[in-house]
N, C-alpha and C positions, 0 to 999 in steps of 0.2 A: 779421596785418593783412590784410581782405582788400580788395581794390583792383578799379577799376573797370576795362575795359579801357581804356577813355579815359586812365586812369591808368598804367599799363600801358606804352603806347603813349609814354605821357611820359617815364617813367623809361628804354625803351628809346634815344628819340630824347636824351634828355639825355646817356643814354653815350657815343652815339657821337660827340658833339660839343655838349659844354657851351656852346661860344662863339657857338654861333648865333645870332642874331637873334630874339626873341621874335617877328617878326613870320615867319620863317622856321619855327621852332619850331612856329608857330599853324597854319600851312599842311599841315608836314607831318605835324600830329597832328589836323588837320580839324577844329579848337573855335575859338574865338573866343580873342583876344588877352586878354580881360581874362578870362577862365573860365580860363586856361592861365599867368596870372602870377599870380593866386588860389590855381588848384592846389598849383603849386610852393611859393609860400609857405607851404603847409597841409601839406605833405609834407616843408620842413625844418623847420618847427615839432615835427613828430610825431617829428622825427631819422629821417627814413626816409632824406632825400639828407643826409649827415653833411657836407658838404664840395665845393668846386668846385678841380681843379686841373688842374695842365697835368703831361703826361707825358714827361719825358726819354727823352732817346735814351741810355741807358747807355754804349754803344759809342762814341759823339760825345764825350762824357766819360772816355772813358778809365777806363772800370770796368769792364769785359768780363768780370770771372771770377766764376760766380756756385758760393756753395758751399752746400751744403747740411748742415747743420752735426747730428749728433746728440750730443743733451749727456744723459749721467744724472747729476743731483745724489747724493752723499753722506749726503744731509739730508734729509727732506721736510718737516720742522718749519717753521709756517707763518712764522717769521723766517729760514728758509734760502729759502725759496719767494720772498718779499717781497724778497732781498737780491737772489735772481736776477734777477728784475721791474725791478730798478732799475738792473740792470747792462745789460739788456734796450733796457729805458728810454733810457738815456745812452749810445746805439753808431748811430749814421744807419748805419754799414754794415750793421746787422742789420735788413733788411727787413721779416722777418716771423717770430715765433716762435710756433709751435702745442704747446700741450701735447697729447701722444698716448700713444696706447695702445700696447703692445710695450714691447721691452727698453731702449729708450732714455724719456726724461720730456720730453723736447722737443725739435721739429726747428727749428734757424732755419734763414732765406732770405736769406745774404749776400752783399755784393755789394763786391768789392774791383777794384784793378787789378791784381793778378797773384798769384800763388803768393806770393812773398815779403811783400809787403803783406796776405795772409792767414796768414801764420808771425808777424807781427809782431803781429797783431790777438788770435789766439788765444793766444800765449806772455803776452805783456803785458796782456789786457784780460778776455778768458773763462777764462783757466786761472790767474790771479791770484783769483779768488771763489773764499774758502775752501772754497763745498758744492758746487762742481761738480767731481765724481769722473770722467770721463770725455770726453770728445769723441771720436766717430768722422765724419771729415767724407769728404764727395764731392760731387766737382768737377764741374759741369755741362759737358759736352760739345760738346753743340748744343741750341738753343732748338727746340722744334719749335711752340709754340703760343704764347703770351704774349697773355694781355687782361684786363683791368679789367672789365668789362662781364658782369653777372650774368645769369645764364639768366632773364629775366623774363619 
């Protein structure tokens, strides 16, 4: 898709702070108010902004351990695949799951309160799905970077 810089300029101000004021918005992307609530209406029509939300403070929440989880299935057959998908699907603690290249078939992004609450998570929840043959997971240390906000 390629995008104006006008446009640009909108989806970067929109990361940094969705709650702003259209009329804040308008200023600090230099268009007029109603060219700039057009826009955005034209850009989640097209699903380019999939969604508006607010971002937790994990830490405030008592969810501080974040692990990184690699799974290789047993299975690749596309109903071991779909079984995984769904196990995926139904876990809020699993953040984010990439299927990848290398020895492992997918890394998740999980996010618990402690070691033990991730013993319970993986014994009971990932290692219960018949086609998942492995998990090698590692524990995040320290954050050094963390944002939502894509290079645009």
């Amino acid at each position: 898709m390629k995008l104006s810089d006008h446009e640009l300029t909108i989806l970067r101000e929109l990361q940094k702070d969705v709650s702003a004021s259209l009329a804040d918005l308008s200023t600090r992307c230099g268009i007029a108010q109603s060219t700039l609530w057009r826009k955005i209406n034209e850009m989640e029509q097209a699903g380019l902004i999939r969604g508006r939300v607010a971002l937790l403070d994990a830490a405030k929440l008592d969810l501080k351990l974040v692990v990184f989880a690699h799974v290789s299935l047993g299975d690749h057959s596309e109903k071991a695949v779909l079984e995984f998908a769904s196990v995926v699907q139904a876990h809020p603690e699993i953040m984010e799951c990439h299927a990848v290249s290398g020895q492992s078939d997918y890394i998740l992004k999980i996010r618990v309160q402690d070691v033990e609450s991730y013993e319970r998570f993986m014994t009971h929840s990932l290692l219960r799905n018949p086609h998942v043959h492995s998990v090698q997971s590692s524990f995040g240390l320290k954050e050094l970077k963390y944002t939502t906000q894509l290079p645009v």
